[in-house]
N, C-alpha and C positions, 0 to 999 in steps of 0.2 A: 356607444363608443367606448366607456370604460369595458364593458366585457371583451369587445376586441381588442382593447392595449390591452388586456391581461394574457388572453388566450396568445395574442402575439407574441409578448414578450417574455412567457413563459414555457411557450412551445408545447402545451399539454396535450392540447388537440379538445377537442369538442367536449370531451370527459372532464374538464377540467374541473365543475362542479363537484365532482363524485369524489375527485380529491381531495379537494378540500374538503370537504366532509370525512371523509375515510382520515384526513391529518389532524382535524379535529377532534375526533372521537380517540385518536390513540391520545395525543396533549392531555384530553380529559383521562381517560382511564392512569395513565401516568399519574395523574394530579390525584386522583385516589389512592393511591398508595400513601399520599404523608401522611394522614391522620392516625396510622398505625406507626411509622416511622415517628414522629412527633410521640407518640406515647410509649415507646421505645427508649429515646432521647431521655424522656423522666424517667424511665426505671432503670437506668443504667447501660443502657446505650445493648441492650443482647434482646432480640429478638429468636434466639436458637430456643427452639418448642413449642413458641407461639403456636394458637388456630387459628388462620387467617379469616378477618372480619370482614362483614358484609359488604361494606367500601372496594377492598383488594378485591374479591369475587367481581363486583361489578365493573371497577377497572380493568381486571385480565378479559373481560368479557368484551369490554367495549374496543380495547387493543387487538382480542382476535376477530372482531366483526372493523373495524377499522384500518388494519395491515391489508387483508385481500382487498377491499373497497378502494385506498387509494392505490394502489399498484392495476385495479382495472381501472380505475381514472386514470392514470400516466400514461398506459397501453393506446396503440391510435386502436381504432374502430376493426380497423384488417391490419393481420400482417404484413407489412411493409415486400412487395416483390422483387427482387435487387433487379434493378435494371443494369445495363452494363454500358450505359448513357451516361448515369449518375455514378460516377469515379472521382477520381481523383484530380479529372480535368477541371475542375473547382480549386482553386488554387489561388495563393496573392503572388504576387509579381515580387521577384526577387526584392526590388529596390524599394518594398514598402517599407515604410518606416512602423514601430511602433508608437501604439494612438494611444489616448486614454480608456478609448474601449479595450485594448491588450492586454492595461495595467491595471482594469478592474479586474478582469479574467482571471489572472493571472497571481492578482491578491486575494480573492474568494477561492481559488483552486489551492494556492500555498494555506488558506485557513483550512480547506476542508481535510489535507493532509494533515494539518497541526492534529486537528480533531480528531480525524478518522486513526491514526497513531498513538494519542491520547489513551485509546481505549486497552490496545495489548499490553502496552509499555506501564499499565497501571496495575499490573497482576502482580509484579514482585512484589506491587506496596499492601496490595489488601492480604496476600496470601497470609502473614503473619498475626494479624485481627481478625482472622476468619478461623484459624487456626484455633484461636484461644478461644472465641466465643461460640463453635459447632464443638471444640473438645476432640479435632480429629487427627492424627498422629501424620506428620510428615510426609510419606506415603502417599495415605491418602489425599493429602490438601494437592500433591503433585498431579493428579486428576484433572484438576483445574488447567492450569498451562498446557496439557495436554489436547482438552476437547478444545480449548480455545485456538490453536494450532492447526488442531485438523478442519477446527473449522475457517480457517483466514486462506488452506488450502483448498476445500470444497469450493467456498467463496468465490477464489480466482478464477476457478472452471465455471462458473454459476456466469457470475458475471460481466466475464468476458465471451461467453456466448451472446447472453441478453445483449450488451452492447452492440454484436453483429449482428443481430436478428433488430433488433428495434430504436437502436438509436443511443448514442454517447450519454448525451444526458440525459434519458429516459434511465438508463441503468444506474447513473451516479444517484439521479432521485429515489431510487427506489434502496440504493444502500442508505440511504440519507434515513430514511421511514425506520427502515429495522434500526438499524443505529439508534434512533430515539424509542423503538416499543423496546427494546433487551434493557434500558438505562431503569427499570425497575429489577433489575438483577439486584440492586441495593437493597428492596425491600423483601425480600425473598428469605422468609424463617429458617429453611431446611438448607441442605447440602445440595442434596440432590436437583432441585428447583435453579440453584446458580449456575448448578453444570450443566445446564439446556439452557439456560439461557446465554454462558458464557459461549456456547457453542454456535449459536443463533448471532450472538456480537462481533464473534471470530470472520462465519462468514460474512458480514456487514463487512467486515474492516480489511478483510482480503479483494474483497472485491473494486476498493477506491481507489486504490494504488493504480492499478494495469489501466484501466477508462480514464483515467483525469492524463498520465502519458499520452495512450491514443488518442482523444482530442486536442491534448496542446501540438500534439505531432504535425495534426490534420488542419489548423487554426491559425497557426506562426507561419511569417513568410520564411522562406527558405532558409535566407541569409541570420537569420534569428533565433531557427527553430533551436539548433545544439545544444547554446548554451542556455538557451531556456532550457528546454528538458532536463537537463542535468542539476541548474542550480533549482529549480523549482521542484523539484523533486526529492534531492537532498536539503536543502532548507525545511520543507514540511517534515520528512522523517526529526529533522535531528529538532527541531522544534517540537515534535510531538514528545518525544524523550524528554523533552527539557520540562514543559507544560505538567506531563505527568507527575515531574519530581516535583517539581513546583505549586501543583496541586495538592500532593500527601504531605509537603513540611506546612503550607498554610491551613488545611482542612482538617486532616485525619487526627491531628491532635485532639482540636476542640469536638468534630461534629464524628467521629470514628471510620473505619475503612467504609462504609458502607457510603457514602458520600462521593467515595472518587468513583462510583460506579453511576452514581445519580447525577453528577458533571455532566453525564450523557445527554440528559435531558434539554439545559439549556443551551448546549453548544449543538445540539441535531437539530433545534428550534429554526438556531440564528442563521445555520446554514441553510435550512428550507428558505427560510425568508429572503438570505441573499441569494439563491436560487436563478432567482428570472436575469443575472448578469452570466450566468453561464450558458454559453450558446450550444446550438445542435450544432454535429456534424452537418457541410452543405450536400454530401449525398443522401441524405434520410429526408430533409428538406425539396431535394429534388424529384423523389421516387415518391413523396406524397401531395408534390404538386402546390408546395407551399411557394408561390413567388415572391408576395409581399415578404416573409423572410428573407427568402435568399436577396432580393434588393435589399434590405436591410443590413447582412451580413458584407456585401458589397462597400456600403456606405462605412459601416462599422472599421473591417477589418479587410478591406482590400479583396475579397474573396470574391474569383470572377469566375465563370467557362473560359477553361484554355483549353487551344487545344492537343488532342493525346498525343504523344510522344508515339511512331512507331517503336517495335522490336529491330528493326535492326537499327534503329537511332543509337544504339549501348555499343557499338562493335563489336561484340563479344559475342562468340559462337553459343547458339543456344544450349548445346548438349553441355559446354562448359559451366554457363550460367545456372541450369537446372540442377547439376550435380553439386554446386556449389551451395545450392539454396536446400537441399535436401541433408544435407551434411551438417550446413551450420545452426538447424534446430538442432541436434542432439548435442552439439558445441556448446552452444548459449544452455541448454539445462544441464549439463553435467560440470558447468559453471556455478550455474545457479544453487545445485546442489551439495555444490562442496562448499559454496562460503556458506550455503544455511549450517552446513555441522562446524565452521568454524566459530561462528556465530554464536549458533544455540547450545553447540558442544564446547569447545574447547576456551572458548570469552567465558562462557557463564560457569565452568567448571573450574576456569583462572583462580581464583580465590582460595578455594580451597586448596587447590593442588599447590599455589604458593606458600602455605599455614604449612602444608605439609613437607616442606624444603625447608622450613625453619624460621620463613618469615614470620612477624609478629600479623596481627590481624590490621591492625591498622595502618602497618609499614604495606602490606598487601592490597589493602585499601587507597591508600594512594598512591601506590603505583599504576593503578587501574584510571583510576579519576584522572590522574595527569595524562596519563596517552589520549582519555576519551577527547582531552580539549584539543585536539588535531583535526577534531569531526570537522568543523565547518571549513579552517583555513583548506583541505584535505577536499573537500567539495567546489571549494573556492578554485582550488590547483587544477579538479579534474571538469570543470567547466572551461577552464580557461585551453586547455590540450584537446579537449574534447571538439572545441569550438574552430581554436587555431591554426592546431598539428594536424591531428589525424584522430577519424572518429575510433575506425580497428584499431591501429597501433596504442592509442591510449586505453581504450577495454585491455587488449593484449598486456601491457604493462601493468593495470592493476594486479592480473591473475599474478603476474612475475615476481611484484612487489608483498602479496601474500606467500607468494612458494620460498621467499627468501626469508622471510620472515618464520615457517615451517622449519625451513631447516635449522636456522638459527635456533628453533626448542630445540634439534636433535642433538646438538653441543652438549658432551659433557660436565654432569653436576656439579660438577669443581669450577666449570667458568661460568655457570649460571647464577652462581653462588654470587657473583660480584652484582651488585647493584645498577651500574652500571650499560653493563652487558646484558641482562635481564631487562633493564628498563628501553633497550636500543631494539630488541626484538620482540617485546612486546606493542611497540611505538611501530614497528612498520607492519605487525600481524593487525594494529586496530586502522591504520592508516592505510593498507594497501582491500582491508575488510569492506571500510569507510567508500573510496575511492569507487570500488569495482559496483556496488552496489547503487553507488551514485551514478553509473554509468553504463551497468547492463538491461535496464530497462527502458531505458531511452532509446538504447541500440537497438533491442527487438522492436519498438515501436516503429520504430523509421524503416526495418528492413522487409515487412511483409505487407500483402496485397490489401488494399485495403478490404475487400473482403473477410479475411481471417486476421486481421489485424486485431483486432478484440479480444479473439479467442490465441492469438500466440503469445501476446504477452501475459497473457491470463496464463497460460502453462508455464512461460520460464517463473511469473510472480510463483506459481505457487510451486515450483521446484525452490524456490528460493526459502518456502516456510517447511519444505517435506522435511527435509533433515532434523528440522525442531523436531516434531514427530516422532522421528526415529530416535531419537536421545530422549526424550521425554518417556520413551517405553524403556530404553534401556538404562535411566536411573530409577524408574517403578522397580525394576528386575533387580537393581542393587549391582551394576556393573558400569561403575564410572571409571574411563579412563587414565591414565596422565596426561599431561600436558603434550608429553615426549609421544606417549602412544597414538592419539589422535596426528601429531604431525604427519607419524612417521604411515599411518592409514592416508594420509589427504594430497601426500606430494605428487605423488604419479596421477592422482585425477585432475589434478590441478595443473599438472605437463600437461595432460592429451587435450585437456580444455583449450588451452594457451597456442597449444601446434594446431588444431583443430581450425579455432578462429582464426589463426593468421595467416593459414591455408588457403579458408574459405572464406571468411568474413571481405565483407562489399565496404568498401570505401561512402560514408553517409555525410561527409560534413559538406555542409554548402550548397548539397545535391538538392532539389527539386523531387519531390516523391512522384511526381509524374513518371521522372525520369529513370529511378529505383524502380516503379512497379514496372516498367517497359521493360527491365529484364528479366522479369517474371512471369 
């Protein structure tokens, strides 16, 4: 009996032995790395030219016989055959209320985002202790933020396929695994050794984002879905930010940068452990024949066989619909696109380019710190429109709210000069930044088939980290631009974004995704 509450409620499938085993043996291999760390610690905290000791060798060893091990425990037995049975006609009934099983969900999903964000949001802090203790120029240490980047992009495509091939949280377990085997990136002597690893952590942490949306999408009743996605979504990111700073003023003093990478460790633990409160999608459960689930998921969360909506149930001529849905991917990523270089360009470039206008460093410091505190109420705003108003019209708005914010850089240096006027456009460039982001991946979740639902949002997420990317090569190159410059590049993709979706973007609040995929 206990083997079957476990296999049930963790949804493993028959392999489940093998997984834990395989999560075991990485925990251990991890746990081998302190005793060099610990001896570390007493000689002054620089492990740069160590030769790694018998312990590390047997740890990295038992983490790469441990990673494939449990990822073929989490896999079911056969590839999963999409039936076209098992849809979206699994569904709760508009008038369900949220249960207690909602608000475990939905609290272990907002940790896993803390965590899963924890880990990029943690690079500006180590980079400067990695700096002094490898002896490696600038430059170089910019390496880092770069493979971590491409890899949260890889990631996206990775797994947001896994997801549609195997199952929602079969993919979040298996970012969950990597997550905790790269958390020895701390103990890592060389350069080179962190940038594989930080590359391997990237994809871990690009991959959580897009799966933890498509399941709460597939999960919440109708009536509820909106403003769940949106504040559950932005709560985790801006928590993750927060956790991270909060991390390096408590730790990196005493225990040095190497520590916020080994944080890894026991926050990938606790989320394995809370694990069995996140549920499968009800089609992966129905295409392997699991009923004792899906009654379970019924009892839980409301989740029953409805039945399908026809195509002409939408009244809208197909040829219209088709053309609308083919138009609004390249919408939503050249969305995605341009707030990542607002983002990773022209935010993270902020600073400097303020020094360079003649503010002091720390008059430019907290003019930065003061807009960042708009994140949440700004999340708070665009949950409540998202939910109320209109699902398009409020995306549409954010892009609008960034474009106004753009041109306001393009204003001459003589009015930016005033404090004032600098701090009102910098306030709607991090607020309209904030907003769109809080609210464009919720939108893709809800608006494709459940079949490539996995893998779309997995493309606009990682349109959304390209732009890092691309700026993280072009300050390698030594070609950063102003503040002014960047605008005066992002305005017009940020129009064709804004006309694009408000063109073609579907109307999502309230809808029934039954009813969305019947136009598709």
């Amino acid at each position: 009996m206990a083997v079957y509450s476990f296999s049930q409620h963790s949804i493993i499938g028959p392999r489940w032995p093998l997984f834990c085993a395989g999560c075991i043996a990485i925990a251990a291999g991890v746990l081998l790395h302190l005793p060099m760390l610990a001896m570390e610690h007493r000689m002054g905290g620089h492990l740069s030219g160590m030769a790694m000791d018998g312990w590390m060798y047997l740890g990295m060893a038992l983490i790469g016989v441990g990673v494939p091990a449990a990822t073929f425990g989490a896999l079911p037995k056969r590839r999963p055959q999409h039936d076209s049975s098992a849809g979206t006609s699994y569904e709760a009934a508009d008038d369900t209320p949220l249960t207690r099983s909602h608000a475990a969900v939905l609290a272990v999903l907002v940790l896993a985002l803390v965590i899963d964000t924890m880990k990029p949001a943690t690079l500006g802090f180590v980079i400067p202790g990695m700096r002094d203790e490898y002896g490696i120029a600038r430059s170089t240490a910019a390496l880092l933020p770069l493979v971590a980047l491409t890899g949260t992009v890889v990631g996206s495509f990775v797994w947001g396929w896994l997801a549609d091939i195997y199952g929602r949280r079969v993919s979040i377990l298996l970012s969950t695994i990597l997550f905790v085997s790269t958390s020895i990136c701390g103990a890592m002597p060389s350069f080179e050794w962190n940038l594989v690893m930080c590359f391997l952590m990237g994809s871990s942490a690009g991959g959580m984002l897009p799966v933890v949306y498509t399941l709460l999408a597939e999960i919440m009743p109708p009536r509820h879905r909106n403003w769940v996605l949106v504040l559950v979504g932005g709560t985790g990111l801006v928590g993750g930010y927060l956790a991270a700073s909060g991390a390096a003023h408590l730790f990196e003093p005493v225990y040095g940068w190497r520590s916020l990478w080994l944080q890894g460790f026991p926050t990938g633990i606790l989320l394995l452990l809370l694990a069995r409160w996140i549920p499968e999608s009800p089609r992966f459960l129905a295409e392997r024949g699991m009923d004792a689930e899906l009654a379970d998921m019924a009892r839980r969360f409301g989740i029953v066989p409805r039945p399908r909506l026809p195509a002409s149930a939408t009244q809208i001529p197909e040829a219209v619909v088709i053309g609308r849905h083919r138009f609004l991917t390249p919408a939503l990523v050249l969305a995605a696109l341009s707030w990542s270089f607002v983002t990773f360009g022209l935010l993270l470039w902020l600073p400097s380019d303020l020094q360079d206008r003649g503010f002091d460093a720390e008059l430019a410091s907290g003019i930065i710190a003061s807009s960042t505190l708009l994140a949440l109420p700004t999340i708070a705003l665009a949950a409540l429109l998202y939910s109320r108003w209109s699902s398009v019209r409020t995306l549409v708005g954010t892009v609008l709210l960034t474009m106004v914010g753009l041109a306001g850089a393009l204003l001459p240096p003589a009015i930016l000069a005033h404090p004032p006027i600098l701090i009102a456009v910098i306030a709607m460039l991090v607020t309209g930044s904030n907003g769109l982001i809080a609210v464009l991946l919720p939108y893709a979740a809800e608006n494709y088939p459940l079949g490539i639902r996995g893998r779309a949002t997995g493309l606009i997420a990682a349109s959304s980290k390209a732009g890092g990317v691309v700026v993280q090569v072009t300050a390698l190159a030594g070609l950063i631009p102003t503040m002014g410059g960047v605008a005066a590049a992002l305005i017009v993709p940020f129009g064709l974004s804004a006309a694009a979706i408000g063109l073609c973007g579907r109307e999502t609040r309230g809808r029934s995704l039954r009813e969305i995929e019947a136009e598709v």
